[in-house]
N, C-alpha and C positions, 0 to 999 in steps of 0.2 A: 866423289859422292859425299856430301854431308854426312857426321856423326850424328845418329839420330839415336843413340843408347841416352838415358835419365843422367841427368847431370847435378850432382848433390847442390842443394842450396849454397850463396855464397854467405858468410858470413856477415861480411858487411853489410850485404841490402837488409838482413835482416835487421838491422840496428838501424839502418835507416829507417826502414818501414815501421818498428814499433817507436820512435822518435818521431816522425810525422803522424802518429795517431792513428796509422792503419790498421794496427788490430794485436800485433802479438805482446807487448810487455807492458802489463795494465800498470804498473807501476810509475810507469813514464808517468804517466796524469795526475797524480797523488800533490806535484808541487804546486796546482791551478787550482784546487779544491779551496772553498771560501774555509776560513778560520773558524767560523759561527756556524760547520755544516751540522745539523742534526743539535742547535744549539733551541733552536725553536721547539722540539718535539715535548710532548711531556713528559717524558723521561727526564727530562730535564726542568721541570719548572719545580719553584721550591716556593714557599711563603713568607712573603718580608715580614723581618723582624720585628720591625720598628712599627708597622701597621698588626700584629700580636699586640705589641706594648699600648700602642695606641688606642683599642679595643679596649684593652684590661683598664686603661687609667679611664678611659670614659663611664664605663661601671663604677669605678671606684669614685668617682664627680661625686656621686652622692652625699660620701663624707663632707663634703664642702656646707650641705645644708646644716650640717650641724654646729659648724664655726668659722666664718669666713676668711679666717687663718689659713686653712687648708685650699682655698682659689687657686693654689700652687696648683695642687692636683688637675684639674680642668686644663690648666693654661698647658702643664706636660703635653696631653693629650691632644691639643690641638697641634702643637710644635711637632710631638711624634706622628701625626695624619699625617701633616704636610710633606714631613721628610720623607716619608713611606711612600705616598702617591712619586713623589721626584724620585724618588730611586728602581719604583715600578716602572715608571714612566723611559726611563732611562737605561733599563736592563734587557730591551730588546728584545723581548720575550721569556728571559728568561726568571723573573719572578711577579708571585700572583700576592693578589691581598685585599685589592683597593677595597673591596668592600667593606671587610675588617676595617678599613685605616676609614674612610667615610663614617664608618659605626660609631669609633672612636672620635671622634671629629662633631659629628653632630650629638654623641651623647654630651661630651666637652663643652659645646658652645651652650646646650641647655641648659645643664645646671650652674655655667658659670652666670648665664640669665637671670634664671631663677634666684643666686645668691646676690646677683647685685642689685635687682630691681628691690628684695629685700632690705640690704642698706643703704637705697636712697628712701625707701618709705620710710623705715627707721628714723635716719637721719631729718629728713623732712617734718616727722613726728614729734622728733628728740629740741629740734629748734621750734617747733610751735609751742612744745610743753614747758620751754624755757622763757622765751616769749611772756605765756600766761602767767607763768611762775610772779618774774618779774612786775606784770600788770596787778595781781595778786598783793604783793609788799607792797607797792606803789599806792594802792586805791589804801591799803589798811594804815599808811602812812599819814596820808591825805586828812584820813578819819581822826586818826591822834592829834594832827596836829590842829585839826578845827574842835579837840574836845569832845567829837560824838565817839563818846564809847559804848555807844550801843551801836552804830554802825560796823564800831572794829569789832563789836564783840562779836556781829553777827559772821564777820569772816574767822571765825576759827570752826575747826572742826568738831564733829559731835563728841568727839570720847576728850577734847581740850575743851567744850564747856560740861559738860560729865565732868568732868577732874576740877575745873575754877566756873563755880556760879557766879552771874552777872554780877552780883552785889560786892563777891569778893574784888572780882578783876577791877571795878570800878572804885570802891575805897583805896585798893591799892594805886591806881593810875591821880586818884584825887591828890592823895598823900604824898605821891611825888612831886605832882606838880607842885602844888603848895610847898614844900619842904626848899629852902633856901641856898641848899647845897646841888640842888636837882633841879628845878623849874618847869617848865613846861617844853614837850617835845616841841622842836620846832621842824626837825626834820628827819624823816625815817625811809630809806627807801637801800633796795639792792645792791651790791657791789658790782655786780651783773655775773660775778661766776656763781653757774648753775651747776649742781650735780643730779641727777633723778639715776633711781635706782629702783629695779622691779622684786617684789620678795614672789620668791621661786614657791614658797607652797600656798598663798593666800592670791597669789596673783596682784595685790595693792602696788602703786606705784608710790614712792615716794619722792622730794625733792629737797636738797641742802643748800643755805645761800649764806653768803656773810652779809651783815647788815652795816650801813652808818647811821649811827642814831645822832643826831647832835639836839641837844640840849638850851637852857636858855643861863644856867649855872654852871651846868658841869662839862668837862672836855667830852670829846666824842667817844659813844661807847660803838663795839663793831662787836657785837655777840651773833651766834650760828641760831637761824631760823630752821625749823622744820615745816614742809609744809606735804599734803597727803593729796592724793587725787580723788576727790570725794563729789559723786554727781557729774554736773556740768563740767565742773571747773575746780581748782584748787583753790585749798582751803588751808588754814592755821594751826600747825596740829602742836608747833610747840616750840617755843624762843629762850633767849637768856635772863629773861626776865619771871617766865612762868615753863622753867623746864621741864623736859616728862618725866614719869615716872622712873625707875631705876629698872622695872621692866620691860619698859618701853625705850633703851638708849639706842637699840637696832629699829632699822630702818623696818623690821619685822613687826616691832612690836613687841619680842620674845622679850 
């Protein structure tokens, strides 16, 4: 007759049975578990660095309107977006930001807009005002050498015929010509380097030029013209011939 008394578990099945996943030793499982378990939750998300940085330099873009030296700052700022988004991007869930880095990114892109659209208008302004400058000495040249000084006289500015009335500037300009060491201009005109300069409290703009004067006795004279932005166009405010006052040697006026 069969032994039909409880027969104690055997040892091995049990090592079998928690080894095939049947139920007893949860431990067995622990080596099939993905690497990244619980790496998604957010318990675990943190905020990229580099998308912080990225934010804070876009606010700080600002600076840049005040001296386009500082365009560094903007340019960080779009470098730190970018690298923030590829490291979001690439961390599997496990960090957040892009928003900040986007923040960062288009405040970046705006003010460096804003600064350069500024130094091409500048720029653009800065060669048209050299340009005029230029046409300026050119046409006052033109006038000396055909004689009319009353054309030249009318190119200078109001506080340079204020300082030399018609009658002076013209017996002087007589006097040269006539005189046998001097003669008469034959040719006056720009060297073409231009400098314009704005005075910070009166807002005037000024501009500095060398000239070549040649003559009909004498070698070439190259004295520094000043000239002022007055009305339309610019005007004669003061040369090596009828220099300004001694408080007028800044471009100010002071």
């Amino acid at each position: 007759m069969p032994d039909l008394s409880p027969q104690p578990p055997h040892p091995q099945a049990d090592r079998t049975a928690g080894a095939n996943g049947d139920g007893a030793d949860p431990l067995a499982k622990l080596h099939r578990m993905s690497r990244t378990a619980g790496l998604g939750t957010q318990d675990y998300v943190a905020i990229n660095v580099a998308a912080v940085v990225s934010a804070l330099l876009g606010l700080a873009s600002v600076l840049a309107l005040v001296t386009s030296l500082l365009l560094v700052i903007p340019v960080a700022g779009v470098i730190c977006g970018l690298v923030a988004l590829y490291q979001i991007k690439d961390s599997n869930g496990t960090q957040t930001g892009a928003p900040a880095a986007w923040v960062g990114i288009l405040l970046s892109v705006l003010f460096a807009a804003l600064v350069g659209g500024r130094v091409v208008l500048d720029n653009m302004r800065t060669r048209s005002d050299r340009e005029q400058v230029i046409a300026a000495v050119d046409e006052f040249g033109r006038k000396l050498a055909a004689s009319d000084f009353l054309g030249a006289y009318d190119t200078f500015s109001k506080r340079l015929q204020d300082r030399v009335p018609f009658s002076e500037f013209e017996a002087q300009m007589r006097s040269r010509y006539a005189h046998e060491r001097h003669g008469k201009i034959t040719s006056l005109r720009s060297k073409g380097r231009v400098m314009i300069e704005t005075d910070a409290e009166s807002g005037a703009r000024f501009a500095t030029t060398q000239l070549r004067i040649e003559m009909q006795h004498a070698p070439p004279d190259e004295p520094t013209m000043m000239l002022v932005n007055e009305g339309p166009g610019w005007r004669i405010e003061a040369w090596g011939w009828f220099p300004p006052r001694p408080q007028q040697i800044s471009p100010a006026g002071r």
